[in-house]
C-alpha positions as CSV (number, residue, x, y, z in Angstrom):
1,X,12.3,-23.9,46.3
2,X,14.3,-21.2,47.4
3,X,17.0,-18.8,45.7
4,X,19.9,-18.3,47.0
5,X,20.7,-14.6,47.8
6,X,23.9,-12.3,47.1
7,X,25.3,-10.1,50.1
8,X,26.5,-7.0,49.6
9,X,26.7,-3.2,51.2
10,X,24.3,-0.8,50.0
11,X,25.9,2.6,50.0
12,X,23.2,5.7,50.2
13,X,25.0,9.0,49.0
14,X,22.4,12.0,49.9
15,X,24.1,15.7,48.8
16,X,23.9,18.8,46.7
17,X,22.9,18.1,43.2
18,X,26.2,19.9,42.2
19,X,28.1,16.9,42.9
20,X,26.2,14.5,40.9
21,X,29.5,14.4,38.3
22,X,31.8,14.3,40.6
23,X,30.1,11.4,42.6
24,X,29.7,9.4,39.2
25,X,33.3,9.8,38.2
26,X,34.3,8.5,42.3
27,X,31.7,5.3,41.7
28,X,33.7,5.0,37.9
29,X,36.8,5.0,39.3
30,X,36.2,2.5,42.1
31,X,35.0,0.3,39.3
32,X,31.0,0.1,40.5
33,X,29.1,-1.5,38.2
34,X,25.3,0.1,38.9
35,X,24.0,2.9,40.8
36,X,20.8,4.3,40.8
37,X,20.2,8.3,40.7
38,X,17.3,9.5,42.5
39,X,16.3,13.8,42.8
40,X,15.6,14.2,46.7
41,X,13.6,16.8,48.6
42,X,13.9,17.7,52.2
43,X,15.8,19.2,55.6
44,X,18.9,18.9,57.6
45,X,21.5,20.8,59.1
46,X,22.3,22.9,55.7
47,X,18.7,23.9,55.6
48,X,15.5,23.1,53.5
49,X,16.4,21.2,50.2
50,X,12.9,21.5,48.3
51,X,14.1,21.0,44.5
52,X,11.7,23.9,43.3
53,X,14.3,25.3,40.9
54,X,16.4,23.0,39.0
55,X,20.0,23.2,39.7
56,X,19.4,25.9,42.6
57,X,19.2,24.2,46.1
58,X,18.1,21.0,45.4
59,X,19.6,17.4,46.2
60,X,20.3,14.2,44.7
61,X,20.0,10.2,46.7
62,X,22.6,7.9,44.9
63,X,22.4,4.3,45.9
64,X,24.5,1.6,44.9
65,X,25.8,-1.9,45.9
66,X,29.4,-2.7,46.5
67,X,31.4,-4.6,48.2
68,X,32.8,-3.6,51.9
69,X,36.1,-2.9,50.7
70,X,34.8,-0.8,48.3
71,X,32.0,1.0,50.7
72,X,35.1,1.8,52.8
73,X,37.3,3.1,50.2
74,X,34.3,5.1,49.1
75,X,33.9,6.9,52.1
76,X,37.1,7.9,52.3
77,X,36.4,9.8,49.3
78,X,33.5,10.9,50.1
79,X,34.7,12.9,53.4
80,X,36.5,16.0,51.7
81,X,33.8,17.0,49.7
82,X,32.0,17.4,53.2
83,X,34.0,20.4,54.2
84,X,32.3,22.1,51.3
85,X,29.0,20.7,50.4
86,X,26.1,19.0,52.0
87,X,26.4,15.7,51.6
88,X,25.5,12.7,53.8
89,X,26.7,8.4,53.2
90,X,25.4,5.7,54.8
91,X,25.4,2.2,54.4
92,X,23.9,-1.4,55.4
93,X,24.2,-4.8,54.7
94,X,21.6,-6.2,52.6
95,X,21.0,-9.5,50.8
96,X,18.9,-9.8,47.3
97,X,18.8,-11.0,43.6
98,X,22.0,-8.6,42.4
99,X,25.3,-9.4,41.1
């Protein structure tokens, strides 16, 4: 017996842990119902990211599931605060158990 599966965009927000607030109040005021706060550790274009002092060059991965009009809407938020901050947003279709 299968179980049926919900569709939905999963929305992967990786940036400067500075914007964690500012990226929660965006996902409150688009109405998003979850999201899932993960501290992240790495390299890009803005340089190493390593986390080894809190609050001093580290990063933050913020996932959440939305719907595609809101995955659009929220990265037309999301491109402003990329004039001033590292901060990447991807997103992909996925199906699971979700709501």
């Amino acid at each position: 017996m299968s179980t049926p599966l919900t569709s939905g965009v999963l929305v992967t927000m990786i940036g400067e842990a500075v914007l964690q607030d500012r990226l929660i109040n965006l996902l409150t005021k688009l109405r998003v119902s979850g999201y899932t706060i993960i501290p992240a550790q790495g390299a890009g274009s803005h340089g190493r990211r390593m986390g080894d002092m809190a609050g001093y060059n580290t990063n933050i991965e913020i996932k959440t599931i939305v719907t595609p009009e809101i995955s659009t809407q929220l990265f037309e938020d999301l491109k402003p605060l990329q004039s001033n901050h590292a901060l990447i947003a991807f997103r992909q279709t996925v199906d699971g158990l979700f709501d």
